[in-house]
PAZAGU-366683 format. One line per 2 residues: their letters; for each residue x, y, z of C-alpha. Coordinates in steps of 0.02 Angstrom, whole numbers, plus 50000, padded with zeros to 5 digits. Example, Ala and Ser with C-alpha at 12.3 -4.5 7.8 and 13.67 -1.06 7.14 Angstrom:
BEGIN
AS> 50615 49775 50390 | 50684 49947 50357
This chain:
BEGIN
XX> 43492 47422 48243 | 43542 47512 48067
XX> 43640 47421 47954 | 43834 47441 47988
XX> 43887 47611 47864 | 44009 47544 47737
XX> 44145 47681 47707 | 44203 47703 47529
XX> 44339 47870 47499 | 44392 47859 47289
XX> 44520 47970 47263 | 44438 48075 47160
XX> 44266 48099 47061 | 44276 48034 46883
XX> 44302 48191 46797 | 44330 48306 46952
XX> 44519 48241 46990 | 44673 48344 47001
XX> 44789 48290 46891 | 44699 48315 46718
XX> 44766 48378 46547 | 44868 48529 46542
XX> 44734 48622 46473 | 44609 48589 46606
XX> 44753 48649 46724 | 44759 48809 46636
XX> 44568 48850 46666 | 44561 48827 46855
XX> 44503 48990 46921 | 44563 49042 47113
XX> 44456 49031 47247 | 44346 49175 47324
XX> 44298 49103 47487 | 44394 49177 47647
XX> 44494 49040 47753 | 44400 48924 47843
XX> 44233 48961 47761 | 44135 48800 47717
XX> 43982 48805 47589 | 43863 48669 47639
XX> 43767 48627 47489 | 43610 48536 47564
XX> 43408 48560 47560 | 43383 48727 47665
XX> 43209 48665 47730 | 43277 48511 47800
XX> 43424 48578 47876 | 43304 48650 47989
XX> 43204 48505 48040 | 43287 48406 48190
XX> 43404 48311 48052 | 43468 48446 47987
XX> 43492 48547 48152 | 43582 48378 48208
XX> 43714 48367 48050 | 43740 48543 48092
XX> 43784 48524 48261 | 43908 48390 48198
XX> 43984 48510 48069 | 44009 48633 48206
XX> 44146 48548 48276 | 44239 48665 48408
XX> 44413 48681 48379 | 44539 48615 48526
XX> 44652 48750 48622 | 44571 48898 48632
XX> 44515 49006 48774 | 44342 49011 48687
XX> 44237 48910 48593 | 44228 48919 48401
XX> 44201 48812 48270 | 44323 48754 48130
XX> 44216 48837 48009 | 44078 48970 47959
XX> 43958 48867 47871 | 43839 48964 47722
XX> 43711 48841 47682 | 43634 48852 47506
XX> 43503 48760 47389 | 43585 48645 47255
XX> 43478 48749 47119 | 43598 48898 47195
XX> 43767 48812 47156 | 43819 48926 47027
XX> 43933 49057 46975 | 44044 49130 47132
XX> 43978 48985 47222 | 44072 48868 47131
XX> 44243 48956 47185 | 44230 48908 47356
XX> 44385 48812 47438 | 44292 48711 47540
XX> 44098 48630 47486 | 44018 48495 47549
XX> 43869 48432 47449 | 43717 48321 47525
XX> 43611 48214 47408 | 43495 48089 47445
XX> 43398 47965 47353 | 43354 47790 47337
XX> 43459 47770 47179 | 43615 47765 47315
XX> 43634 47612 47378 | 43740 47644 47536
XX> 43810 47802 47627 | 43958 47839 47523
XX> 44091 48009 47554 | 44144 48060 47384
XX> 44309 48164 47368 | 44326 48284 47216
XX> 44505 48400 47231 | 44519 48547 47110
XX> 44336 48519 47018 | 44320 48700 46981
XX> 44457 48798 47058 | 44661 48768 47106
XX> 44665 48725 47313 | 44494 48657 47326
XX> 44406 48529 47392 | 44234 48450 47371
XX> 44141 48333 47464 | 44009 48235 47447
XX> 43907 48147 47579 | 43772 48051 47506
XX> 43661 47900 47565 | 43469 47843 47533
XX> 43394 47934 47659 | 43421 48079 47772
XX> 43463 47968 47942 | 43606 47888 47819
XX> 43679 48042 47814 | 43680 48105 47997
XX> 43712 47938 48062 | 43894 47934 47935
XX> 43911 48112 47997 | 43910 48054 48185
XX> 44037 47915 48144 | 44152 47984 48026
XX> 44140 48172 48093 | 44339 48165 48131
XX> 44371 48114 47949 | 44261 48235 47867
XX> 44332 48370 47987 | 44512 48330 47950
XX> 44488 48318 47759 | 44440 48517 47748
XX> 44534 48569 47902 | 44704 48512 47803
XX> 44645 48580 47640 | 44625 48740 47713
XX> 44781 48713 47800 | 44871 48696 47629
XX> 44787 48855 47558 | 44874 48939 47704
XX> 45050 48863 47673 | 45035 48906 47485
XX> 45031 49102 47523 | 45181 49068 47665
XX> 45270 48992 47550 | 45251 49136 47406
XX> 45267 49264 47567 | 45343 49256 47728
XX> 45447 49336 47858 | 45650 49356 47776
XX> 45716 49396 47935 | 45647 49243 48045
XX> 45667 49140 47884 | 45856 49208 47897
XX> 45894 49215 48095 | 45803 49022 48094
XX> 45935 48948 47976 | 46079 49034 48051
XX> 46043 48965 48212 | 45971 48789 48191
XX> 46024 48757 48001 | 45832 48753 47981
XX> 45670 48857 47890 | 45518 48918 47926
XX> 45387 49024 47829 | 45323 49128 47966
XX> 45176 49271 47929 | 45268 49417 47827
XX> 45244 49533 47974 | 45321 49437 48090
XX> 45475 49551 48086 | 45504 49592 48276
XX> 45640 49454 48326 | 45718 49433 48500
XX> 45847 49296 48504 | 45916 49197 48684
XX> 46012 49036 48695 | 45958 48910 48565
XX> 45809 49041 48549 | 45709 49157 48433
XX> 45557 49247 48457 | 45468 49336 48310
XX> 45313 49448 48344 | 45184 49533 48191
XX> 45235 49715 48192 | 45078 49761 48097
XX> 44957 49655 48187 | 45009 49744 48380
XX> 45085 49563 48412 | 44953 49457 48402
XX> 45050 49333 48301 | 45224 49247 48380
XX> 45327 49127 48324 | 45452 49038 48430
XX> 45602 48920 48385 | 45705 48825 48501
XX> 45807 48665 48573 | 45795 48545 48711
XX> 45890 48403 48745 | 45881 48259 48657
XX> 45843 48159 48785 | 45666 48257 48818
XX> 45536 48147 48854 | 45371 48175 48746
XX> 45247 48137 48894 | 45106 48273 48904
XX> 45219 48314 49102 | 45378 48321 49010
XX> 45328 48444 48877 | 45251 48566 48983
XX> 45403 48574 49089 | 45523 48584 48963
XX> 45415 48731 48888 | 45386 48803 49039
XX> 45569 48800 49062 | 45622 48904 48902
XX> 45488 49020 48898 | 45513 49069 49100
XX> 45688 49146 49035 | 45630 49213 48884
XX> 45484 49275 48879 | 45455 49407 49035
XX> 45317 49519 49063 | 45361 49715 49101
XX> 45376 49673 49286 | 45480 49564 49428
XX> 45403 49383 49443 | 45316 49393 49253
XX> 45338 49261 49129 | 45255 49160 49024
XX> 45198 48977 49072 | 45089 48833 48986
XX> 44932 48822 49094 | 44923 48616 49115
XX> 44745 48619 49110 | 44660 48549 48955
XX> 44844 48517 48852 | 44817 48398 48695
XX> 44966 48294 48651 | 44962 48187 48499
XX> 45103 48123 48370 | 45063 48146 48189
XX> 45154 48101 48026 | 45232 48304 47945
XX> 45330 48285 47765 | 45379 48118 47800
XX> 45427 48135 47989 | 45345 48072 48143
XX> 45353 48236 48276 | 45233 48270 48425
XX> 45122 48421 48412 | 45040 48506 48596
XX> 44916 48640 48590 | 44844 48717 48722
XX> 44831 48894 48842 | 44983 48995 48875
XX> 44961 49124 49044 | 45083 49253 49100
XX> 45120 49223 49274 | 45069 49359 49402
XX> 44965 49449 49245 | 44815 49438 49158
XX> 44884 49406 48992 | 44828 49228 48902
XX> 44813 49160 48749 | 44816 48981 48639
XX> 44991 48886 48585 | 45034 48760 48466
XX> 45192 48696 48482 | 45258 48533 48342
XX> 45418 48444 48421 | 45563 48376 48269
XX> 45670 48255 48352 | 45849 48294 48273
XX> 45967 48120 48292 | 46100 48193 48212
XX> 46127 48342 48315 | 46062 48259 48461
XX> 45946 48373 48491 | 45740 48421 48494
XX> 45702 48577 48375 | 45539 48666 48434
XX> 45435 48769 48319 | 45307 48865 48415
XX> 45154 49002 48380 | 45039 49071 48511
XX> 44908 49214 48510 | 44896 49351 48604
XX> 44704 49440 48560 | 44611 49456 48697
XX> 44428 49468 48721 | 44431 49430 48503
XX> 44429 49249 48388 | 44585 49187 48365
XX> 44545 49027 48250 | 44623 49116 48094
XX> 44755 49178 48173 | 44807 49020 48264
XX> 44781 48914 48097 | 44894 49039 48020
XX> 45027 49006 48139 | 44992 48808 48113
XX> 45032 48809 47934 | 45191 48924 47981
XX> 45247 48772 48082 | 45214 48667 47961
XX> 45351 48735 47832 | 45473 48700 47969
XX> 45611 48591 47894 | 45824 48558 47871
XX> 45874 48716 47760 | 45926 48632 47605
């Protein structure tokens, strides 16, 4: 049996950290790469041996949710002798070296070497079954480091440009904010309700925000009913008996730690009942003591037959500006 993998995450590279002299702030360029492009910076002739075919399939990671599979990133795979020039610019690289200078499989973390919003990683171990076998283990950390990067990228360009009027109906009915997609213009407002569409995008993006009683329980049962039980009033199809519903197939539940608060994310498939209509949701739950209440920010797709990972990532870093107006 192979020697248990030690796992060793510095902070930063020695002279690859944010964080360095005001001048070396000044010279980060921006990045060039599209969201949720990854370049894999790794021996082209051995990623296509088995290995290399193997830490691909590991790096092809499908992302939760969706109607259809696709993975968390399109991966361009160049030679290290080819990490140059625009190459350098990309938000998210991960770099494979081998050799038997290394002493154990090690994941290096480098933010900012070259360019503002990046991230670098490095995976590198003696040999090449080091580095699938610390893939296999640790494929949820690696995954999670550039997913959230990427994620951060997005919220940067909310936060510079967003949606006025669901930023303005959002804080005149809850007190809170949110940074939905600039085009998300098209609001329809219920009880304790607001639905914002893209008017330039023929709706594929929608953002919800709304209340349920504090009292809610956050069981995977309880969620789906209380969202089944908002969205069946507001959100009707063209027809008698139409409305939108969570289908409880395949929901993910999971709490996670947002600017300092614990909340309870679900993402899954939303269906229109009696239609063909379909699409994923994510949906993060704020508990709210003080009003006694649970504030719901929402965004599902509607594309059919097309990807959606962009466009539901997009609405993931929406939710994730969601916070008290201050």
């Amino acid at each position: 049996m192979r020697k248990l993998l030690h796992i060793l995450l510095p902070l930063c590279l020695l002279t690859a950290c944010q964080g360095g002299s005001g001048e070396r702030k000044k010279t980060l360029g921006k990045t060039v790469s599209q969201p949720y492009e990854l370049l894999l910076v790794a021996d082209k002739s051995w990623m296509s041996t088995a290995q290399g075919r193997q830490l691909l399939t590991i790096l092809n990671e499908r992302i939760p949710g969706l109607n259809q599979p696709e993975a968390n990133f399109r991966i361009t795979n160049i030679n290290e002798t080819a990490f140059d020039g625009t190459f350098k610019y990309y938000a998210s690289i991960l770099t494979i070296k081998t050799g038997k200078d290394i002493d154990k499989p090690e994941l290096l973390i480098a933010r900012n070497p070259y360019a503002r919003q990046q991230l670098m990683l490095t995976l590198q171990a003696p040999d090449e079954a080091d580095i699938v076998e610390y893939a296999e283990l640790h494929s949820q950390q690696i995954m999670e480091l550039l997913v959230e990067n990427e994620l951060e990228r997005e919220e940067a360009v909310l936060n510079s440009k967003h949606s006025g009027k669901m930023l303005t109906a959002v804080k005149r009915m809850f007190g809170y904010q949110i940074h939905a997609p600039e085009d998300v213009n098209n609001l329809k407002e219920g009880r304790n309700f607001i639905w914002g569409t893209s008017d330039g995008r023929l709706n594929e993006l929608n953002v919800c925000v709304y209340s349920l009683p504090i009292t809610t329980s956050l069981t995977p049962d309880a969620l789906v009913a209380a969202r089944d039980s908002v969205m069946a009033i507001n959100i009707l199809g063209n027809r008698d008996g139409q409305h939108m519903a969570t289908d409880p197939e395949g929901i993910i539940v999971k709490e996670r730690k947002l600017n300092g608060h614990v909340i309870t994310e679900m993402r899954g498939l939303w269906a229109m009942e009696n239609d063909m209509m379909g699409g994923p949701f994510v949906s993060f739950f704020y508990p709210d003591s003080t009003s006694r209440r649970t504030l719901v920010a929402e965004g599902f797709v509607y594309k059919p037959n097309k990807n959606k990972r962009n466009l539901i990532r997009e609405l993931e870093a929406a939710l994730r500006t969601f916070s008290a107006w201050n």
